[in-house]
N, C-alpha and C positions, 0 to 999 in steps of 0.2 A: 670296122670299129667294134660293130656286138661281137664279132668270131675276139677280137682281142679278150672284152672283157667276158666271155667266160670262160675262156683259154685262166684269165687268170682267176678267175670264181673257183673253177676245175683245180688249179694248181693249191689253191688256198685249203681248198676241202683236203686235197690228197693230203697237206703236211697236218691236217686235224686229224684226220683219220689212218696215222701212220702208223700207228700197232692194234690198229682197230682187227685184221686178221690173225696174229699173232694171239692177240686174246679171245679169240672166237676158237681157233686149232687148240690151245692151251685148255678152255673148257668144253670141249668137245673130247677132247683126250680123256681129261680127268671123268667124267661120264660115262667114256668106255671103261675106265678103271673102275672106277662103283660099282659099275654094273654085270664087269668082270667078278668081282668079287660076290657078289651077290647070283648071278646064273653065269656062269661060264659057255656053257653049251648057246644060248641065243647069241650070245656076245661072238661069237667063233660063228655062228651062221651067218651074223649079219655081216661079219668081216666078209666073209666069204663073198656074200650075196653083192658086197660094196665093190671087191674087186674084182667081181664078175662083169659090173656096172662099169669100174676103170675100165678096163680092158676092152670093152665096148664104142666108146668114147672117146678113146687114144688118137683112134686113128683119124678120127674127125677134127680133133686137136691140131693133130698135124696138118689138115687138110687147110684149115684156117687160117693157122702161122703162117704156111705158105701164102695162098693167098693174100695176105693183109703185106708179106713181104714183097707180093709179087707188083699188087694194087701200089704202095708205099715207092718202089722203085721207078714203077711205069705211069704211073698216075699223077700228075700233078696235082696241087688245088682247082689248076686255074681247067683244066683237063673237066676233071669233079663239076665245076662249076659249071662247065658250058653242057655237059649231060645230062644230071641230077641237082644243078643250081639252083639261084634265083630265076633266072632268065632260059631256064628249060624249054618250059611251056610242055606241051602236048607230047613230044622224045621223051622228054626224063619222065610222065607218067609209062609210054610204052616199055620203056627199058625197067621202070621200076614191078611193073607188071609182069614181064616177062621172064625176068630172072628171079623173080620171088615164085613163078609156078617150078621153074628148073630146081629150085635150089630144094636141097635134100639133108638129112642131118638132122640131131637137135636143134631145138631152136637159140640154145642159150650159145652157142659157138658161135653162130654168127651177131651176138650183140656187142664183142669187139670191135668187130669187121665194120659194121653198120657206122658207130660209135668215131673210129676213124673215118668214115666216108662222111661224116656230119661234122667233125670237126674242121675237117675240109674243102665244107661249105656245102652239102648235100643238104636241100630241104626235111624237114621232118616230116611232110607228109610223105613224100614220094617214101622217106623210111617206113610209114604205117601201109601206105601200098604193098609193099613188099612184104612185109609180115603178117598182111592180112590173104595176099597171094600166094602165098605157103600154105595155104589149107586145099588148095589144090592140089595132087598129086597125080600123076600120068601114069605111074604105076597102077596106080589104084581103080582109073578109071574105064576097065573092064568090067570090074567087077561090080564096079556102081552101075554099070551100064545095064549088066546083067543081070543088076537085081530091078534096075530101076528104070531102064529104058532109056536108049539113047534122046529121045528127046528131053528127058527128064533131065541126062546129066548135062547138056549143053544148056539149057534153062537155065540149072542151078549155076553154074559159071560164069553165065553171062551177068546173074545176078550178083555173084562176088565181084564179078569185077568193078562192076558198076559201085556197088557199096563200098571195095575199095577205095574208090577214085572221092567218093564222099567222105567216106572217113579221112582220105588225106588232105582231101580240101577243110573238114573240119578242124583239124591239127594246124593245119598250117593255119587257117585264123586267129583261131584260140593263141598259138605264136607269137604272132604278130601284133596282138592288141598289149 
């Protein structure tokens, strides 16, 4: 019944806010034209420097669409629900833990992804687990290590995980009241 009504709260906002992009691209434009006209040269770097940024980005785009097309195909709600649901319990914290140390990329590509898995009944904290679980990186953790000592970095880890699992439980209260 709540998945209902903010499915329609959701629906309501999107037809208020249907050229709300359109007019943000429109005065973003006209900005770059002021300020074309006024310094050329920064205008043309920063273009530069933005499509350097696309290009960057692209492919993570792609990586997402797939996924959320992959998730959207194989996934049911009811799938959603018995992993990262209400009635999780202690699995949907592990899986919400463990695929937020795996996951790679900006961050803002996965707030689609996330966005459809909550739509589809994924609690919101196990989604702040995950986001909070990305500050881990395995790549990385050489070089922590190296500077800082393996004890130090399984410490620190141990402690995010832990404050993850707080912050999700915080969320999901806050939620609920």
């Amino acid at each position: 019944m709540k998945y209902k009504m903010d499915t329609q709260k959701t629906e309501k906002k999107k037809k208020e806010n249907k050229h709300g992009g359109a007019y943000f691209l429109g005065i973003i434009f006209l900005l770059y034209l002021i300020l074309f006209l006024l310094k050329p040269e920064k205008i043309q770097e920063s273009l530069k420097i933005s499509g350097n940024i696309f290009i960057q980005i692209v492919p993570w785009f792609f990586l997402i669409i797939f996924l959320m097309g992959t998730i959207n195909y194989f996934v049911t709600p009811k799938t959603v629900l018995k992993y990262v649901g209400k009635g999780s319990g202690i699995k949907g914290y592990f899986l919400a833990i463990f695929t937020g140390i795996l996951s790679h990329g900006p961050i803002y590509a996965w707030y689609p992804l996330l966005r459809d898995l909550r739509n589809q009944g994924m609690k919101s904290g196990l989604i702040a687990v995950f986001l909070y679980n990305r500050s881990i990186k395995i790549p990385l953790l050489p070089f922590m290590a190296y500077y800082f000592s393996w004890p130090f970095v399984v410490t620190l880890i141990c402690f995010i995980i832990i404050a993850s699992i707080v912050q999700g439980q915080i969320i999901q209260r806050i939620e609920n009241e």
